[in-house]
N, C-alpha and C positions, 0 to 999 in steps of 0.2 A: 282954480281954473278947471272948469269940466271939459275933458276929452273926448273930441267925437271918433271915434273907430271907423266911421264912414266917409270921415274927412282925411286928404290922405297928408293933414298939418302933421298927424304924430308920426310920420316915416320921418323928418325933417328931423323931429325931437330925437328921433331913435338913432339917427345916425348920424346924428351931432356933432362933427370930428373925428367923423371916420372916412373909410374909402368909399363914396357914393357910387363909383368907378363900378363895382364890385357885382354882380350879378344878383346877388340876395336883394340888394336896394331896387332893382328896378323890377323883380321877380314881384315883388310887394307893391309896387307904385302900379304896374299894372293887371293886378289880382283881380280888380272889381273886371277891368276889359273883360277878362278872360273867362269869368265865371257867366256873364252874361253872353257870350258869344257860343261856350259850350251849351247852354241853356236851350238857345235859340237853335243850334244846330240837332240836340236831340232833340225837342219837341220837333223839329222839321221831319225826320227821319221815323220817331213815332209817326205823328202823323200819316206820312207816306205810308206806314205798314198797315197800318190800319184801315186805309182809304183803300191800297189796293186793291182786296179782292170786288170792293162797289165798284168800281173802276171796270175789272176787268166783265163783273156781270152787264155793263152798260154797253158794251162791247159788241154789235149786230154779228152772230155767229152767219158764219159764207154758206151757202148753200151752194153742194157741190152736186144733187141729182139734177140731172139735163132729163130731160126726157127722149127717146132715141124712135126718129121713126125708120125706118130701116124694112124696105120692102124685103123678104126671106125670100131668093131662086132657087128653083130646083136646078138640080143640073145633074144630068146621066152621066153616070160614066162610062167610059166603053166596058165594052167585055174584056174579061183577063184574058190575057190569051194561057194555054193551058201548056207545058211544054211537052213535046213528045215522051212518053213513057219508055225507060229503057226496058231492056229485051229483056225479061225477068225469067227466070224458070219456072216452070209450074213448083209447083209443093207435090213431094213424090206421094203418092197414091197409100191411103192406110191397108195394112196388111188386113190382107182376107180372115172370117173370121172362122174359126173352125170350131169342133164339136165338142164341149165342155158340159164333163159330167158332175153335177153333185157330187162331194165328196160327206159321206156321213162317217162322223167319227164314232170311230167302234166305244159302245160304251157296255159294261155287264149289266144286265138288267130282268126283272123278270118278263116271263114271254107274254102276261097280260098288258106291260107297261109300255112294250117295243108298238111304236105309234106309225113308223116307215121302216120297208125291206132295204136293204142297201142292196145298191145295183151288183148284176151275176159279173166275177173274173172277166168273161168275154164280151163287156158292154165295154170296160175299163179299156180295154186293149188302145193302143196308138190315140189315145186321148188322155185331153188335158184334165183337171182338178180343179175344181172351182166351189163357191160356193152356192152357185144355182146349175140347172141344162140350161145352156146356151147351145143352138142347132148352128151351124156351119152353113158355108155355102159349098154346096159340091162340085159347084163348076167352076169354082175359084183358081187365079194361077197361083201355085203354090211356090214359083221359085223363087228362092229367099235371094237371089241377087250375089253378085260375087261375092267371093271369102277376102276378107281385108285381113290386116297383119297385126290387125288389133293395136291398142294403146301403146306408144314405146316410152321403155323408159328411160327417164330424164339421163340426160348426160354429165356424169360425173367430169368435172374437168380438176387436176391437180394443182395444189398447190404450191407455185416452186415462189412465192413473195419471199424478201429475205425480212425478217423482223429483227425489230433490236430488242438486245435483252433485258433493257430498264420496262421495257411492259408485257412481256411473255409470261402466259401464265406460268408457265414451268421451264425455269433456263435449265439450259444447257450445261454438262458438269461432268468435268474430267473422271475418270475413275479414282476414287478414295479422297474426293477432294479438292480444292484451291490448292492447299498445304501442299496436298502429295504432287499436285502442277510444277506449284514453285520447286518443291523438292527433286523435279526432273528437269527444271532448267538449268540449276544450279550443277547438277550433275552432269548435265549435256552442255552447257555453254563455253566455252572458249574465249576468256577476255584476249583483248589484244597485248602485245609488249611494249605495252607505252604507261611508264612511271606515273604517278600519279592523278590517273584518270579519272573522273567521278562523276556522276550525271545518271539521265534513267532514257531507256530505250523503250518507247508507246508503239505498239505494233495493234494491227485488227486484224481477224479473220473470220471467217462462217463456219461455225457449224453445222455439216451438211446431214442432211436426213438420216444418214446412215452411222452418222457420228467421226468423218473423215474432216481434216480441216483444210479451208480450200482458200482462197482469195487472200494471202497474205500480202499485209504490205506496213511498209513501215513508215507512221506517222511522222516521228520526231528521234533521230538518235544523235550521238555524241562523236560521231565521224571515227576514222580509224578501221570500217569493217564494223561497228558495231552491230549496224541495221542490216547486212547482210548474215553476218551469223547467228542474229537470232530471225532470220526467215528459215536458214537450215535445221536450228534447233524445235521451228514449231512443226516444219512439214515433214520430221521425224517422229514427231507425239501419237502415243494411242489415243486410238478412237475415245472418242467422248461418248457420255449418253446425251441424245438429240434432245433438242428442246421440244415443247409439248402446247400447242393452241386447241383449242375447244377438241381434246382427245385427240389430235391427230398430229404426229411426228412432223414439224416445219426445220427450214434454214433459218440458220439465228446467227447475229454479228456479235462479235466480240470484241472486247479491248483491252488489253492488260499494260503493265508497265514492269518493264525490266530493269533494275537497279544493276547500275558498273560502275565498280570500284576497283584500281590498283594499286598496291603497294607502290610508294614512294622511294624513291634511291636514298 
């Protein structure tokens, strides 16, 4: 028995007691639809691509120049009006010119080579130097106009800014030290009489131009008197050396921390 491939008898043969149910069966039965309907829809689409640009040439392009007839008016404008000119000063009068001698510079030379006399001592006299004779006017007013006070100079103003010491070019610095600091707190301070006390006392102050400390106050302490006597113990401290901005001695803040610790009972 010869089998046609194009007949769809041999799907029947092929699934011969099985699930026809099954999507492969009918994926098969209709294969041919579907190859012919893909067929038909690309040649439709070639088509289309290829027709369009004939299409779009057949196309009557719009013509959008009108032609404008449009009579041009003159039309005057009025005059600007000009606004009144305010009260200006004249421009003060150039100084009068006066009698300007050649100056020849003395040069050694020999007396066949000397080519011009240089003018006599008493032509020189109450005159100016130049490099040609310029004549003067003689009837000219010569007064030079009041004496002014001349150019002043710029006013230094000081400065009292207080800067902090995280960006100063040159802090501020106890004598001998931080060390020899601590070393004079420890020796000046005064804990309190309260058994096992422990914690730290943050105090601020300025150091003033002169290197005195000024502005104490206390951040954070551990109660008992402690924030009070370390404000005694600072505003008893030698002078520091000042702190230092672009060469010039400033006020600088400060902030330290005082460790308090007491023996326990």
């Amino acid at each position: 028995m010869k089998l046609d491939l194009l007949n769809g008898k041999w799907l029947d043969i092929v699934f011969e007691g099985r699930n026809k149910i099954y999507g492969a069966y009918d994926l098969r039965k209709n294969n041919t639809k579907t190859n012919v309907r893909a067929l038909l829809i690309g040649a439709f689409i070639f088509s289309l691509a290829i027709a369009t640009p004939l299409l779009i040439s057949l196309i009557p392009e719009s013509s959008d120049d009108q032609t404008l007839n449009e009579t041009i008016t003159t039309v005057k404008l009025p005059p600007k009006e000009e606004l009144p000119k305010e009260d200006l000063k004249p421009p003060p009068p150039p100084p009068p010119k006066q009698d300007v001698v050649k100056f020849v510079k003395p040069v050694v030379a020999k007396t066949e080579d000397v080519r011009e006399d240089p003018p006599p001592v008493e032509k020189l006299e109450n005159k100016n130097l130049g490099k040609e004779d310029v004549k003067g006017e003689p009837n000219a007013d010569l007064d030079p106009g009041p004496i002014g006070d001349g150019p002043k100079a710029p006013e230094v103003t000081e400065d009292n800014n207080i800067y902090n010491s995280a960006g100063i070019e040159v802090k501020p610095e106890f004598p001998g030290g931080i060390a020899k600091f601590y070393n004079f707190i420890k020796n000046n301070y005064q804990a309190p009489d309260e058994p096992g006390l422990k914690g730290q006392v943050f105090v601020s102050f300025v150091v003033e131009k002169d290197g005195s400390l000024t502005d104490v106050k206390v951040l954070k302490d551990v109660g008992y008197g402690t924030g009070k006597e370390a404000e005694r113990v600072l505003r008893k401290s030698p002078k520091w050396t000042p702190a230092e901005q672009n060469g010039k001695k400033v006020r600088c803040s400060y902030q330290i921390p005082i460790k308090i610790e007491t023996p326990e009972e």
